[in-house]
mmCIF file of the C-alpha atoms, coordinates in Angstrom:
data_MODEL
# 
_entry.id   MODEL 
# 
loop_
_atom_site.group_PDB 
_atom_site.id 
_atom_site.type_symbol 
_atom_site.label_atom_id 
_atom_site.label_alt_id 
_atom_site.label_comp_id 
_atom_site.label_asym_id 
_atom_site.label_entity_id 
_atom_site.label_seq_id 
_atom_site.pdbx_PDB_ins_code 
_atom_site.Cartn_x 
_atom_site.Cartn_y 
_atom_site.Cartn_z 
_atom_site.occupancy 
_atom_site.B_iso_or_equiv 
_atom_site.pdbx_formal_charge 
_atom_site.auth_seq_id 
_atom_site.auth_comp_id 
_atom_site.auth_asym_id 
_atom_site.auth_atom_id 
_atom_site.pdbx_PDB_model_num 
ATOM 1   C CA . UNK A 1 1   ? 48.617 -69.044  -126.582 1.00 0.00 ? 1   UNK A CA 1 
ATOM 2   C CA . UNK A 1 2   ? 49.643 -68.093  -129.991 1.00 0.00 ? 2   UNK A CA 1 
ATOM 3   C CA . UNK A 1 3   ? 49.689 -70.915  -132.161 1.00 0.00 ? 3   UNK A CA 1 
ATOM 4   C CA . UNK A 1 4   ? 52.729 -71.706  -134.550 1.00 0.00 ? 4   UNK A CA 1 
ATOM 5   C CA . UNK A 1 5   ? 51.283 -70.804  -137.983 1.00 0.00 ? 5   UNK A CA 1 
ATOM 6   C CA . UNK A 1 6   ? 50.412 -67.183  -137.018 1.00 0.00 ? 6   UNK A CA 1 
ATOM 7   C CA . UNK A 1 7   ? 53.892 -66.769  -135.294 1.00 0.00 ? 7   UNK A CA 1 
ATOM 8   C CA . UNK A 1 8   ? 55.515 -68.339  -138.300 1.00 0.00 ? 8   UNK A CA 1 
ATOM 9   C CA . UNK A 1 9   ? 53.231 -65.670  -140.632 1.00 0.00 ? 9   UNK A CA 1 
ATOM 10  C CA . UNK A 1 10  ? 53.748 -62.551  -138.263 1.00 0.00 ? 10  UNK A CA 1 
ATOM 11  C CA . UNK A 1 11  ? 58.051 -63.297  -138.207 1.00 0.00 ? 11  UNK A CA 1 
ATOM 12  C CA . UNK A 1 12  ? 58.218 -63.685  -142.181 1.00 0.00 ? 12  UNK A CA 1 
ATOM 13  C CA . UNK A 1 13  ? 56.285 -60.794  -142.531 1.00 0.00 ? 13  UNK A CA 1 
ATOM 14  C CA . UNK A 1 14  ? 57.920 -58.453  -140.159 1.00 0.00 ? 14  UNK A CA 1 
ATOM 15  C CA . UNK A 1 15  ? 61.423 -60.434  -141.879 1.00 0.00 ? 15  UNK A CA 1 
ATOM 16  C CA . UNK A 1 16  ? 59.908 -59.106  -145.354 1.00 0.00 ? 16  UNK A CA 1 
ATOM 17  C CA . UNK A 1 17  ? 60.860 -62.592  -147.159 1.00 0.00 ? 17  UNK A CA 1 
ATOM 18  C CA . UNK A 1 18  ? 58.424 -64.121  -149.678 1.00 0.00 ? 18  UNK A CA 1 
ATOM 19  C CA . UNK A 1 19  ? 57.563 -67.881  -149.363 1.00 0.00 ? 19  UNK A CA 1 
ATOM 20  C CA . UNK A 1 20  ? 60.390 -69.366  -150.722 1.00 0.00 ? 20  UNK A CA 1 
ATOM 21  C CA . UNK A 1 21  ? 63.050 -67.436  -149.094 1.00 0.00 ? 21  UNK A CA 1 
ATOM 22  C CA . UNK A 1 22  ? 61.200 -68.214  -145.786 1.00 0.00 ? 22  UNK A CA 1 
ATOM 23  C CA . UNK A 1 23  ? 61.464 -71.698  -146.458 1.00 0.00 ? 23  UNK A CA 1 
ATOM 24  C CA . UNK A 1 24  ? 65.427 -71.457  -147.847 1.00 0.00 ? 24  UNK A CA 1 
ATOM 25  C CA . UNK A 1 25  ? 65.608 -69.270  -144.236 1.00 0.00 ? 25  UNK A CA 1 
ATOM 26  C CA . UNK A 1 26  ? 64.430 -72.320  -142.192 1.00 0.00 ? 26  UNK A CA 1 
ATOM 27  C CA . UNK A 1 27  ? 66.370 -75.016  -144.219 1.00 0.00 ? 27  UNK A CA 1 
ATOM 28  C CA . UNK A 1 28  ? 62.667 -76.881  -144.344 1.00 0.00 ? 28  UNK A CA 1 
ATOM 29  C CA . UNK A 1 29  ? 61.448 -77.943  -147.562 1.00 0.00 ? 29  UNK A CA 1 
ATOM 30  C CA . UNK A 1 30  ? 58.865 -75.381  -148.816 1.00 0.00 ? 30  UNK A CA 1 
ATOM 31  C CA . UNK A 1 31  ? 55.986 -78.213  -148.977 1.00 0.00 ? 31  UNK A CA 1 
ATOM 32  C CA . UNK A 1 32  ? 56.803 -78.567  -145.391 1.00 0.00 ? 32  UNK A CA 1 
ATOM 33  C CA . UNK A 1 33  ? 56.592 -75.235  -144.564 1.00 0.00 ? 33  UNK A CA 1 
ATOM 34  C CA . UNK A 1 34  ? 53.918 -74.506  -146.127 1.00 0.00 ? 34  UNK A CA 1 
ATOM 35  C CA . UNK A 1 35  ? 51.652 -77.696  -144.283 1.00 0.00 ? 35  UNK A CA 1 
ATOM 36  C CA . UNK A 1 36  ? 53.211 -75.922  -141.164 1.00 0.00 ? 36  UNK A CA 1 
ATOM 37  C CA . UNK A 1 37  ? 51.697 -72.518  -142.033 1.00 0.00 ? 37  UNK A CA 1 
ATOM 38  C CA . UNK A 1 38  ? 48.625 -73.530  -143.017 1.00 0.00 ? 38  UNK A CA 1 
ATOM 39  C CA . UNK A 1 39  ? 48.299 -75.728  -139.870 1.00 0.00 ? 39  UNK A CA 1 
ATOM 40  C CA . UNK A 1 40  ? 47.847 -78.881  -141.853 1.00 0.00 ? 40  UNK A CA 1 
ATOM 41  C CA . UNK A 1 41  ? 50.857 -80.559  -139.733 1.00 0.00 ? 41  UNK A CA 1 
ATOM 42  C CA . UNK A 1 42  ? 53.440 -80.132  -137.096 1.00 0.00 ? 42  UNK A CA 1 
ATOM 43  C CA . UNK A 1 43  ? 57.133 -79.877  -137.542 1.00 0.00 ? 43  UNK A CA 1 
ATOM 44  C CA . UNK A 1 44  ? 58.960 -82.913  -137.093 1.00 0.00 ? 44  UNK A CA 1 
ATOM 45  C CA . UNK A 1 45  ? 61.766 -83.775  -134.087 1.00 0.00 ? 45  UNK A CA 1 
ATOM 46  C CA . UNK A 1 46  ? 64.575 -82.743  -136.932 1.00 0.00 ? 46  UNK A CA 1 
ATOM 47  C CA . UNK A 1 47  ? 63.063 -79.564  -137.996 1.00 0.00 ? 47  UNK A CA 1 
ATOM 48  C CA . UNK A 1 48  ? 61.825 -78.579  -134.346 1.00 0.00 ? 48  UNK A CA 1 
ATOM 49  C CA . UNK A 1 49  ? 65.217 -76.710  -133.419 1.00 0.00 ? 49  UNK A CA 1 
ATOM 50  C CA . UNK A 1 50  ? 65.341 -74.544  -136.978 1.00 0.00 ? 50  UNK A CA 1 
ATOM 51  C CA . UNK A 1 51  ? 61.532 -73.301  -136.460 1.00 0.00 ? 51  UNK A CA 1 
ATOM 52  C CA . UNK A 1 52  ? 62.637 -72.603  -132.518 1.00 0.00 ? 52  UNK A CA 1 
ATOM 53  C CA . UNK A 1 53  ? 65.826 -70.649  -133.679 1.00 0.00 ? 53  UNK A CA 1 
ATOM 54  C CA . UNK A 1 54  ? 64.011 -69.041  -136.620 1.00 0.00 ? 54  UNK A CA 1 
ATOM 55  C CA . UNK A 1 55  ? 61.573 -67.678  -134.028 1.00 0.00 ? 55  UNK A CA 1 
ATOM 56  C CA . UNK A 1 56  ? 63.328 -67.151  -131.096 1.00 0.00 ? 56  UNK A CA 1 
ATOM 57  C CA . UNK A 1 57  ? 61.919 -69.699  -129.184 1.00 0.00 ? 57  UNK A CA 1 
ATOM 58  C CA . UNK A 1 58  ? 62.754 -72.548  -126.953 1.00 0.00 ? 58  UNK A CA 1 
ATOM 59  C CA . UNK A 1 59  ? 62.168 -75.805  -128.915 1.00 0.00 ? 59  UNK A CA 1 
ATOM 60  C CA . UNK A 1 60  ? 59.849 -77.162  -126.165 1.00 0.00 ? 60  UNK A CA 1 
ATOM 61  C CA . UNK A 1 61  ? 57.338 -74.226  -127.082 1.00 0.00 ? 61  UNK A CA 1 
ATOM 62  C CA . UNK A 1 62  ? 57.449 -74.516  -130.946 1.00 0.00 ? 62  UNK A CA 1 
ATOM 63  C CA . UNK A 1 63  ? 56.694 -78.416  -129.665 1.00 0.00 ? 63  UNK A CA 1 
ATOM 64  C CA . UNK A 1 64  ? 53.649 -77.046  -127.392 1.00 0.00 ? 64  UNK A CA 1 
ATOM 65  C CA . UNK A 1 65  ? 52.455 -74.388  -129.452 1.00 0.00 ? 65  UNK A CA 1 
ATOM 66  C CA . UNK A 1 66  ? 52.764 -76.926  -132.623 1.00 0.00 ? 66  UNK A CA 1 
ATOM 67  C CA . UNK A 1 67  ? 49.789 -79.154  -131.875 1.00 0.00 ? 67  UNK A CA 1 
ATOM 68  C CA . UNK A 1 68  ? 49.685 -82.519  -132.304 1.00 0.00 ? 68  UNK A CA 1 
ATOM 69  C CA . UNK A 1 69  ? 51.803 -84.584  -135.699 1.00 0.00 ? 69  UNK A CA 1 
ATOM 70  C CA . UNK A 1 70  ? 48.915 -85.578  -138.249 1.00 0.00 ? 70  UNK A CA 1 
ATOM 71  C CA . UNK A 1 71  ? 48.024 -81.999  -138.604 1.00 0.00 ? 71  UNK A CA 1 
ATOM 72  C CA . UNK A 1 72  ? 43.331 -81.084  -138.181 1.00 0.00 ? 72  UNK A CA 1 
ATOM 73  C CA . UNK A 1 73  ? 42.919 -83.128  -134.756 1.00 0.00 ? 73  UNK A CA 1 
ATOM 74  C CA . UNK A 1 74  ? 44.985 -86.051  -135.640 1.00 0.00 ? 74  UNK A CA 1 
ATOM 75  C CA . UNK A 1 75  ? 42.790 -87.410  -138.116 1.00 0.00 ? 75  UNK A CA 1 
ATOM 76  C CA . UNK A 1 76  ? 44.266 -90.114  -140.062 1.00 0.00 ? 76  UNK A CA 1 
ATOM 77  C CA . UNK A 1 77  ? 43.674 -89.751  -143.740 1.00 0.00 ? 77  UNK A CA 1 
ATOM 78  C CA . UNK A 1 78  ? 42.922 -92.561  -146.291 1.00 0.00 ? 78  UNK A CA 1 
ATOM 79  C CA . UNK A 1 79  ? 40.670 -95.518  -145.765 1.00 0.00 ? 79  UNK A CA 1 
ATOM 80  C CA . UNK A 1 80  ? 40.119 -96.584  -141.816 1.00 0.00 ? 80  UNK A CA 1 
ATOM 81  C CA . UNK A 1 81  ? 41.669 -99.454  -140.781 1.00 0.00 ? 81  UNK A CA 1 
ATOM 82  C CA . UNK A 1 82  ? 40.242 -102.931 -142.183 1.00 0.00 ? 82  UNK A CA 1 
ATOM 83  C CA . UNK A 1 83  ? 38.023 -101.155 -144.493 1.00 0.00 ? 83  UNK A CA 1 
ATOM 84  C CA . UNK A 1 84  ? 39.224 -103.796 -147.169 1.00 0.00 ? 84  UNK A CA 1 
ATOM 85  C CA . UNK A 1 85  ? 42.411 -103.613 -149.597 1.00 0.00 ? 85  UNK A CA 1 
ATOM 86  C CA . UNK A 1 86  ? 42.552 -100.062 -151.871 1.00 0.00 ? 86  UNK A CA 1 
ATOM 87  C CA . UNK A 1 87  ? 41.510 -100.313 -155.159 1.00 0.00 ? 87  UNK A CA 1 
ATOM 88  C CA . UNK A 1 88  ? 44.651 -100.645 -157.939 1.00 0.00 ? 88  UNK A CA 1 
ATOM 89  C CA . UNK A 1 89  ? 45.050 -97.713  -159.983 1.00 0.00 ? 89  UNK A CA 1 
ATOM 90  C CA . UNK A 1 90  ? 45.678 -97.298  -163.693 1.00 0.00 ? 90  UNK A CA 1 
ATOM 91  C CA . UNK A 1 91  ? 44.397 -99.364  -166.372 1.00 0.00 ? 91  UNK A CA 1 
ATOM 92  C CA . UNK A 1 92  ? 43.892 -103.171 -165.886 1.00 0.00 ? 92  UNK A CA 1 
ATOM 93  C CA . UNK A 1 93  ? 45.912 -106.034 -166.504 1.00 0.00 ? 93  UNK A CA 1 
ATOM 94  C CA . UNK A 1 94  ? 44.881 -108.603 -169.733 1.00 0.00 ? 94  UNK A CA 1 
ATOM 95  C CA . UNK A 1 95  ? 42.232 -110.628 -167.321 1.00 0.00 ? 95  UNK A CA 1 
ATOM 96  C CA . UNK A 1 96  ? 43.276 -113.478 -166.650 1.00 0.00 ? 96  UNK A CA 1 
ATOM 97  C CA . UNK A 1 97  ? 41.710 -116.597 -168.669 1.00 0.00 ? 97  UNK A CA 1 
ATOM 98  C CA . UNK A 1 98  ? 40.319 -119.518 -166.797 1.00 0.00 ? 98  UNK A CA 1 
ATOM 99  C CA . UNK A 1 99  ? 42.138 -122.818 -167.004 1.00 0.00 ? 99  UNK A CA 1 
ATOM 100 C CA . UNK A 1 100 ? 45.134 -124.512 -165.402 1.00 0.00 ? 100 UNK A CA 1 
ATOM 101 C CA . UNK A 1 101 ? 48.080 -122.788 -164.388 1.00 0.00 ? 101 UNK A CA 1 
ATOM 102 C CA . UNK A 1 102 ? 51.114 -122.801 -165.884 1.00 0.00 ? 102 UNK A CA 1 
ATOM 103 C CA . UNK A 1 103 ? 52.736 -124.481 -162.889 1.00 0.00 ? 103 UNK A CA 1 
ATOM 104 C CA . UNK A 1 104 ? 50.773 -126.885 -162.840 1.00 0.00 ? 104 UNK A CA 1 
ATOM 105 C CA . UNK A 1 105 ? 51.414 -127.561 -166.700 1.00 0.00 ? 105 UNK A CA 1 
ATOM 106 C CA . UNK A 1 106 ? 54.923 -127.872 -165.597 1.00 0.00 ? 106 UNK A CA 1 
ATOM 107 C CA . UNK A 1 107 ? 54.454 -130.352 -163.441 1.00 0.00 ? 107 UNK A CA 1 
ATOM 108 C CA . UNK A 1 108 ? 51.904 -132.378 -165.330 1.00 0.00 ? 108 UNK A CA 1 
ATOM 109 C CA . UNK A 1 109 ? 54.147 -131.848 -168.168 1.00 0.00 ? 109 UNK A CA 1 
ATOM 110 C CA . UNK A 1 110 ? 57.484 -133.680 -166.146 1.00 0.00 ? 110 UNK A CA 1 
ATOM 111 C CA . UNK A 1 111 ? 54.702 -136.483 -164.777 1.00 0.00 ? 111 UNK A CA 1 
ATOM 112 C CA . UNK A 1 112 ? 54.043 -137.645 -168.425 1.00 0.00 ? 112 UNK A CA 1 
ATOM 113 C CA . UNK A 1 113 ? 57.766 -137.268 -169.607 1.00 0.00 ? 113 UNK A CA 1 
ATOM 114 C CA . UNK A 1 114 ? 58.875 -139.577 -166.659 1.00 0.00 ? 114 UNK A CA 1 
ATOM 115 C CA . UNK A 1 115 ? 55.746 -141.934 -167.301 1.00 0.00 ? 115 UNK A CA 1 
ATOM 116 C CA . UNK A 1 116 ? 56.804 -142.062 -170.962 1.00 0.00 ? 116 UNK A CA 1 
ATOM 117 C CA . UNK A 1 117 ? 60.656 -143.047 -169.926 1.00 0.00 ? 117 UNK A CA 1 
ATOM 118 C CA . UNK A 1 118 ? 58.964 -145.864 -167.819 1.00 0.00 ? 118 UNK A CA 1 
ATOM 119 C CA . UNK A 1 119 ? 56.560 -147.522 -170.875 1.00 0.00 ? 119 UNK A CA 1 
ATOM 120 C CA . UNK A 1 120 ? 60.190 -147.636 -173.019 1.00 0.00 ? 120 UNK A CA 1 
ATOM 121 C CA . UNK A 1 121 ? 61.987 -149.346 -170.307 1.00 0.00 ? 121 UNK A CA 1 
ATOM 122 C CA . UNK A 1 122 ? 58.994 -151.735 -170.349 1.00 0.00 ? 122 UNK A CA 1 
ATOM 123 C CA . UNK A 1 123 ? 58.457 -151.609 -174.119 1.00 0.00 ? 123 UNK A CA 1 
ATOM 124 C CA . UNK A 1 124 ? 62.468 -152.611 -174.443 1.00 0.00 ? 124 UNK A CA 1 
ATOM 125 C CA . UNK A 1 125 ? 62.175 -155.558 -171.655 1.00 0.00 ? 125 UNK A CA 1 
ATOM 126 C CA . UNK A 1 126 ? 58.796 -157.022 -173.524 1.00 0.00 ? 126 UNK A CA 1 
ATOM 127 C CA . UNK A 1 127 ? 60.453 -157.343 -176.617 1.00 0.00 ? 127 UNK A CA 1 
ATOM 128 C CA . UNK A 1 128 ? 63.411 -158.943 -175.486 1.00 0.00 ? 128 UNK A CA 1 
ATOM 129 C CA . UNK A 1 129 ? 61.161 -161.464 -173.499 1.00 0.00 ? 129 UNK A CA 1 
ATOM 130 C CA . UNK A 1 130 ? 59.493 -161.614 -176.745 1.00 0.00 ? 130 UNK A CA 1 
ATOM 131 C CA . UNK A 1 131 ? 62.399 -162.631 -178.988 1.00 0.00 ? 131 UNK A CA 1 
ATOM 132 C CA . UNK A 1 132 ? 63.671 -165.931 -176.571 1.00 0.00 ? 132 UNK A CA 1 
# 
């Protein structure tokens, strides 16, 4: 069985249309086209019927003949699962300083100002018990 790139390669040829026109032809983006060509993916369940009507074909053959989605096997690109969170890119942040947090501040902050209203309540009720 023929598979979907070289069908794809032998109908633009014998159409005499360069890549782009190909792509305009299908009404699939040409990045998608092109992963489709070089057999780096599949086409997906909304561009399935324009590849089968570009070709000729019945949709459930472009679907056989397509190979698996995830293009080389189904091999999943990237890190493998719980290999650990991916590094950050671009340059880093000002590192952070050691110290307390600024919430914390906040909070430490509001503690003393309600302390302080409590020792002038107090302050005000010594001196009165002061002056009898």
């Amino acid at each position: 069985m023929a598979k979907l790139s070289s069908l794809l390669a032998a109908k633009i040829k014998a159409a005499d249309l360069n890549f782009t026109a190909a792509a305009k032809a299908l009404d699939v983006s040409a990045p998608s086209l092109r992963a489709v060509l070089s057999s780096r993916s599949a086409p997906n369940s909304r561009s399935l019927g324009k590849y089968a009507k570009f070709l000729g074909i019945s949709e459930e053959k472009v679907a056989a003949i397509g190979g698996p989605r995830g293009g080389k096997g189904g091999k999943r690109r990237g890190r493998p699962p719980g290999s650990g969170k991916a590094k950050p890119k671009g340059k880093p942040g000002r590192p952070k300083l050691p110290g307390v947090a600024k919430a914390t501040l906040r909070l430490l902050s509001a503690n003393l100002e309600s302390i302080q209203k409590r020792l002038n309540r107090m302050n005000k009720v010594i001196e009165k018990l002061a002056t009898r």
